[in-house]
C-alpha positions as CSV (number, residue, x, y, z in Angstrom):
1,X,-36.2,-7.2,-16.7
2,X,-34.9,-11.0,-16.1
3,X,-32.1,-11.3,-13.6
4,X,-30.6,-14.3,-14.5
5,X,-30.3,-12.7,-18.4
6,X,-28.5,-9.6,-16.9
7,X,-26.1,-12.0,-15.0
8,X,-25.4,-14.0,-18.6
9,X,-24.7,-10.8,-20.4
10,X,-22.2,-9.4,-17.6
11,X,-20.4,-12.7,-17.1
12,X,-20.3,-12.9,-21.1
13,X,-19.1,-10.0,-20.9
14,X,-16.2,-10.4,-17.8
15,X,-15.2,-14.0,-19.7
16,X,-14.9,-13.0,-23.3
17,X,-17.5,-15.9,-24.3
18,X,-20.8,-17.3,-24.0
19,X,-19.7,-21.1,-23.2
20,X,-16.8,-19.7,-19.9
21,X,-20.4,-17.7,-18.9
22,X,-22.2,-20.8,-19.0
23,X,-19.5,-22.7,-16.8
24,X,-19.3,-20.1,-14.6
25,X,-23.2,-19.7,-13.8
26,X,-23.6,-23.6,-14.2
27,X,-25.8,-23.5,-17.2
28,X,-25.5,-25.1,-20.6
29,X,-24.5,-22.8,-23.5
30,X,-28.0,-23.1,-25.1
31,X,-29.7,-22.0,-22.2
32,X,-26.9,-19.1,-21.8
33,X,-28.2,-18.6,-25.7
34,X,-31.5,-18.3,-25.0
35,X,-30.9,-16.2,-22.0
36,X,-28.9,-13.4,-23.8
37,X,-31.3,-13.4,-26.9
38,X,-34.2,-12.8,-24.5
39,X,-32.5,-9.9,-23.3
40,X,-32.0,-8.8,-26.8
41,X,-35.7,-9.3,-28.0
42,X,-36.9,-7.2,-24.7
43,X,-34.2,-4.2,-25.4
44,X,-35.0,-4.5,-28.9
45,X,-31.2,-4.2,-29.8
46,X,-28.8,-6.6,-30.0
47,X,-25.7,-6.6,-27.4
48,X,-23.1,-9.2,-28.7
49,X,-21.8,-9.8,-31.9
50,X,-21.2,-13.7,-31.4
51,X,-19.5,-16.2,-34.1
52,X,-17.9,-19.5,-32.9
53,X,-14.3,-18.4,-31.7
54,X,-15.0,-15.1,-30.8
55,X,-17.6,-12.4,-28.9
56,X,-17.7,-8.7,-29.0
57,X,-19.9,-5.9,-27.0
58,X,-21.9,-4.4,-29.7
59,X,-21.8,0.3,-29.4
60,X,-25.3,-0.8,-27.7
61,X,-24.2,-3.6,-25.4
62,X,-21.1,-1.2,-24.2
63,X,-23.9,1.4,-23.4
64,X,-26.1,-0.5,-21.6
65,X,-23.7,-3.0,-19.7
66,X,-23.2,-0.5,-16.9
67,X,-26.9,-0.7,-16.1
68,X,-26.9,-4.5,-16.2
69,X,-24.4,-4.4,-13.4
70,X,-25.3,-1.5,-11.1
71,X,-29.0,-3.8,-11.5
72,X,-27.3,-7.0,-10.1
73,X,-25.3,-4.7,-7.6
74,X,-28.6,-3.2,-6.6
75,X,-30.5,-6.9,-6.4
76,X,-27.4,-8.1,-4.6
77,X,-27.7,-5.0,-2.0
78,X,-30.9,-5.9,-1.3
79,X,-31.0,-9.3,-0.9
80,X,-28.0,-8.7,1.9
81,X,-30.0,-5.9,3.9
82,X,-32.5,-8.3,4.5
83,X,-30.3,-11.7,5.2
84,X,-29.4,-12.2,9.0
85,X,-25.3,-11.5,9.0
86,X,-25.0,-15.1,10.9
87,X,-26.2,-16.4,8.1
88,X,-22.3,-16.6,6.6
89,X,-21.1,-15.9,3.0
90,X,-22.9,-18.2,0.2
91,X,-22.1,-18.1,-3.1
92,X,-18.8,-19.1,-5.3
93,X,-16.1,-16.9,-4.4
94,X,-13.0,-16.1,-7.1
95,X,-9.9,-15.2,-5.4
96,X,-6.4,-14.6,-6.3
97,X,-3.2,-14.5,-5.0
98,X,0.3,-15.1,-5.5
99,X,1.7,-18.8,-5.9
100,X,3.8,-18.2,-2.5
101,X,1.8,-16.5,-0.5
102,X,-1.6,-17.6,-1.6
103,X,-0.2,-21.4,-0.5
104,X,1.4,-20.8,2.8
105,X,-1.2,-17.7,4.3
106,X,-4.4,-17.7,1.8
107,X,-5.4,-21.4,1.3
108,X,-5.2,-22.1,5.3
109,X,-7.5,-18.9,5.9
110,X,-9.9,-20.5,3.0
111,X,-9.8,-23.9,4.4
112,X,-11.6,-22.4,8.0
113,X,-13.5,-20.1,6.2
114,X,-15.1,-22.9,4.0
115,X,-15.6,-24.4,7.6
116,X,-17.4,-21.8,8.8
117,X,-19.4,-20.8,6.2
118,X,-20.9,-24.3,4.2
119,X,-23.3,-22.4,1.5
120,X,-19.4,-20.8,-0.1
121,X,-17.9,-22.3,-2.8
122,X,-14.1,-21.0,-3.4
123,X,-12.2,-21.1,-7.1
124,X,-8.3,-19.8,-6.1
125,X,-6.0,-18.6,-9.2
126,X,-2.6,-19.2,-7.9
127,X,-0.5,-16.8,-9.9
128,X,2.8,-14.4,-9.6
129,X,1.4,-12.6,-12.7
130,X,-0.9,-9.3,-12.3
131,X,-4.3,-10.5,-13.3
132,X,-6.8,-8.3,-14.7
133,X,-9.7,-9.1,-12.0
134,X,-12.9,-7.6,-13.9
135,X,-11.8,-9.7,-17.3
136,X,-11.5,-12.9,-15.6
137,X,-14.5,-12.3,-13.1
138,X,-12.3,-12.6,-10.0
139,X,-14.1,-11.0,-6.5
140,X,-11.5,-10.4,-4.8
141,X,-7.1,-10.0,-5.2
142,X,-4.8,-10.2,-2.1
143,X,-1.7,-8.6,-3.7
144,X,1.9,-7.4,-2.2
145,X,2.9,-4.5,-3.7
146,X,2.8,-1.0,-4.4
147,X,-0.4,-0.3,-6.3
148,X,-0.7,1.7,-9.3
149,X,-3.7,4.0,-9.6
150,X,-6.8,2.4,-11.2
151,X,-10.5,2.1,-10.9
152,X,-10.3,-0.8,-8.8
153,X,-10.8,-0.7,-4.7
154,X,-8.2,-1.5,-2.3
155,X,-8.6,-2.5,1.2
156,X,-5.2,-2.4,3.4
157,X,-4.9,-5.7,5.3
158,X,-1.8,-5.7,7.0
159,X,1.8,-4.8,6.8
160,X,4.4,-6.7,5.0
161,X,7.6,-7.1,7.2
162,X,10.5,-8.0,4.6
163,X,14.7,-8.1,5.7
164,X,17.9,-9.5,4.1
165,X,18.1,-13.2,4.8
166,X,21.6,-15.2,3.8
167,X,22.1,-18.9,5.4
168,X,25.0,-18.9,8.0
169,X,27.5,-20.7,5.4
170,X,27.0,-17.6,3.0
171,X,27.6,-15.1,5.6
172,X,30.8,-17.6,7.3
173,X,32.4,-17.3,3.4
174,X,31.7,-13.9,2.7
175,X,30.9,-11.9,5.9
176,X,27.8,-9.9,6.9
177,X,26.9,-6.5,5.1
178,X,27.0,-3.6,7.9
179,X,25.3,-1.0,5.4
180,X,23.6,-0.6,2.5
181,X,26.5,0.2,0.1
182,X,28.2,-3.7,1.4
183,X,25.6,-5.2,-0.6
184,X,27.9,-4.1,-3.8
185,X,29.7,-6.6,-3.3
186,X,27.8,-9.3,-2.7
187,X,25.8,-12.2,-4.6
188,X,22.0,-10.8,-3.9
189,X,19.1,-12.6,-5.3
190,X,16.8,-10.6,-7.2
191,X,13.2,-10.4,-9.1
192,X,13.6,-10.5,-12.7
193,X,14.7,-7.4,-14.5
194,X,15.5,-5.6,-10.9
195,X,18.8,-3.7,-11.0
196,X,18.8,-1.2,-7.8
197,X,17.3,-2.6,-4.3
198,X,15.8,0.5,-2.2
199,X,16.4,0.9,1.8
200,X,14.7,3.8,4.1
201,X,16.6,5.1,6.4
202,X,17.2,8.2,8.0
203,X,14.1,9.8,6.8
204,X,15.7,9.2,3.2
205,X,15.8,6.1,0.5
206,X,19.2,4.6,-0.6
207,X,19.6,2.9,-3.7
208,X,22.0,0.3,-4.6
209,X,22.8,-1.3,-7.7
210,X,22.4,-5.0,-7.1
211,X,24.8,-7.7,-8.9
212,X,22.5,-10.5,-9.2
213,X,24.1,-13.9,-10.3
214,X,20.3,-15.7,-9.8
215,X,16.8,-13.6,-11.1
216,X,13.7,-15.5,-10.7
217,X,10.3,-14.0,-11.3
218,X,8.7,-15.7,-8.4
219,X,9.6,-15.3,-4.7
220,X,9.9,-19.1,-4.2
221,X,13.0,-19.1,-6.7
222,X,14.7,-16.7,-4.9
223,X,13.8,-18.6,-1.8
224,X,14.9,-21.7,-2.6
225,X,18.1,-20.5,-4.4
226,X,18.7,-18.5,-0.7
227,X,18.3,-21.6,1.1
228,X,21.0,-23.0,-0.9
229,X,23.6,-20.5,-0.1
230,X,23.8,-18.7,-3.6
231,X,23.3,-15.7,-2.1
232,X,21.4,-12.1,-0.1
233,X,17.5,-12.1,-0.9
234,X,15.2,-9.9,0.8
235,X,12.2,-12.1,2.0
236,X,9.3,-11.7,3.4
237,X,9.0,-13.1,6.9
238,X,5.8,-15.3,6.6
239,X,7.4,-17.2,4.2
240,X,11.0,-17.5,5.6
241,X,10.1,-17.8,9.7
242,X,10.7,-21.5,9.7
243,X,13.5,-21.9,7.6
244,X,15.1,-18.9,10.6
245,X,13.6,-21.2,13.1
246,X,15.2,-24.0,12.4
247,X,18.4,-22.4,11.7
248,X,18.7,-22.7,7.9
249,X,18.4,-19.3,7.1
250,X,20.2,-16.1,9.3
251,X,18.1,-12.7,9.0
252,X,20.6,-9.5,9.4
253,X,19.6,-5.7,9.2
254,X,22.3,-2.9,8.0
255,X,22.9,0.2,9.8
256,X,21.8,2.8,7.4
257,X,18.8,1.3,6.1
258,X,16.0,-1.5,5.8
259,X,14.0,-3.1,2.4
260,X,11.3,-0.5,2.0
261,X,8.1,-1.7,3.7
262,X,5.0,-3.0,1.7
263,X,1.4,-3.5,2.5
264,X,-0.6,-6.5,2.0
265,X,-4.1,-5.1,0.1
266,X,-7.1,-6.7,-0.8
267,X,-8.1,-5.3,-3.9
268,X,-12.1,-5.8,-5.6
269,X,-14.0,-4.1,-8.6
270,X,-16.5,-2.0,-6.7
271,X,-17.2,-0.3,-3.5
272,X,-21.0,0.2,-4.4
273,X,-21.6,-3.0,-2.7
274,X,-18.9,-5.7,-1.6
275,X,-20.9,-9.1,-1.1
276,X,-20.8,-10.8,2.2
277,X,-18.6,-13.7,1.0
278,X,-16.1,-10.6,0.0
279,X,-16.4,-8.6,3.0
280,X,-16.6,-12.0,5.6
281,X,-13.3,-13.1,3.9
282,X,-11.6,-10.4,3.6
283,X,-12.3,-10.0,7.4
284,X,-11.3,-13.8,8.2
285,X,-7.9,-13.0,6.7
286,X,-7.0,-9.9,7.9
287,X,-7.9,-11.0,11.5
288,X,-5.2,-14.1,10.2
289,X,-2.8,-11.5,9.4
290,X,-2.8,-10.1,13.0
């Protein structure tokens, strides 16, 4: 069975069309065409129902697209077992991460990797938005955040140290919270639709209701808006160390509690085999994290 017509039928398949396959792969549509009806003509059964807007798995496609892929997993295995691990990560490599983080920790780490490793190609999505990673053919998601339960795999990289951050004119006009129930009565900066804020302490979680002049659905709006004096935000320290550094922004901890923790994960479709331009990044950056 032809390798590169599997490859055309799963990235069909991730993409939702023939012509994002054949810009993925590097091909023209027609020989993406070609490619996919061969495959048909050896099955004997046609896998996509194809018109010029739109593409579908056929009841035979879904049933045999699972094979396809655990055949390129397979090829892909093989191919590694017998490659020399100085050899480096090849290949393009999809990644996502949010618009904040992926700019100020991811794209350095990518920059040395590229470096280090000449055959790899890298496409970045920066994004705040949860992106469905098998649909849009990503390899691999760095996400901050408590995961929900799915058939993806995720990979803890590192922690995720966040506190309450105010700039010294804030706290000078309004004073500096001493516990959790304090913040009631404060401006705090919060992510869109977020009404409580949650603190461990004391082997317990406290919850308080949050009175949130400014919402922003992306961590650099509540940054920036912090940095202005507008109000409490709870950052994360990678992306507020300099602005504390140089004395723009004051970072303060309350006596009965501190933001609840979260991980930094790298998440991927399969643990049947992770390619080496996965596993070598994932490695790069999590040594960065350190």
């Amino acid at each position: 069975m032809d390798i590169a017509s599997l490859t055309v039928l799963v990235e069909a398949a991730n993409a939702g069309s023939l012509a994002a396959a054949a810009r993925r792969l590097g091909l023209s549509p027609l020989t993406a065409t070609r490619r996919l009806a061969a495959l048909e003509a050896e099955i004997g059964a046609r896998l996509m129902q194809r018109s010029t807007r739109s593409l579908a798995l056929t009841p035979e496609g879904e049933a045999f697209l699972p094979y396809a892929q655990a055949i390129l997993e397979n090829e892909a295995a093989a191919l590694a077992s017998v490659r020399p691990s100085a050899a480096g990560a090849s290949g393009l490599l999809r990644l996502t991460a949010s618009a904040a983080f992926g700019r100020k920790v991811v794209a350095p780490v990518i920059a040395d990797f590229m470096k280090a490793n000449p055959q790899v190609c890298v496409d970045l999505l920066l994004t705040d938005a949860l992106v469905d990673i098998v649909a849009q053919g990503i390899d691999l998601a760095i996400r901050i955040a408590p995961l929900k339960d799915s058939t993806l795999i995720a990979r803890r990289l590192s922690t995720n140290p966040r506190a309450l951050y105010a700039t010294p004119a804030y706290l000078d006009e309004h004073g500096t919270p001493g516990v959790v129930a304090d913040l009631i009565r404060h401006q705090c900066l919060a992510f869109s639709g977020t009404m409580h804020w949650s603190f461990a302490g004391g082997g317990h979680t406290n919850r308080v209701q949050v009175r949130a002049r400014f919402s922003a659905n992306s961590i650099e709006g509540l940054r920036e808006m912090c940095l202005a004096g507008l109000g409490i935000a709870i950052l994360s320290d990678w992306d507020v160390h300099e602005a504390v550094d140089d004395g723009q922004l004051v970072r303060f901890t309350l006596a009965d509690g501190e933001p609840e923790p979260l991980a930094i994960w790298a998440v991927y479709p399969s643990s049947r085999f992770v390619p080496p331009k996965v596993r070598l990044f994932m490695a790069a950056l999590e040594t960065a994290l350190r």
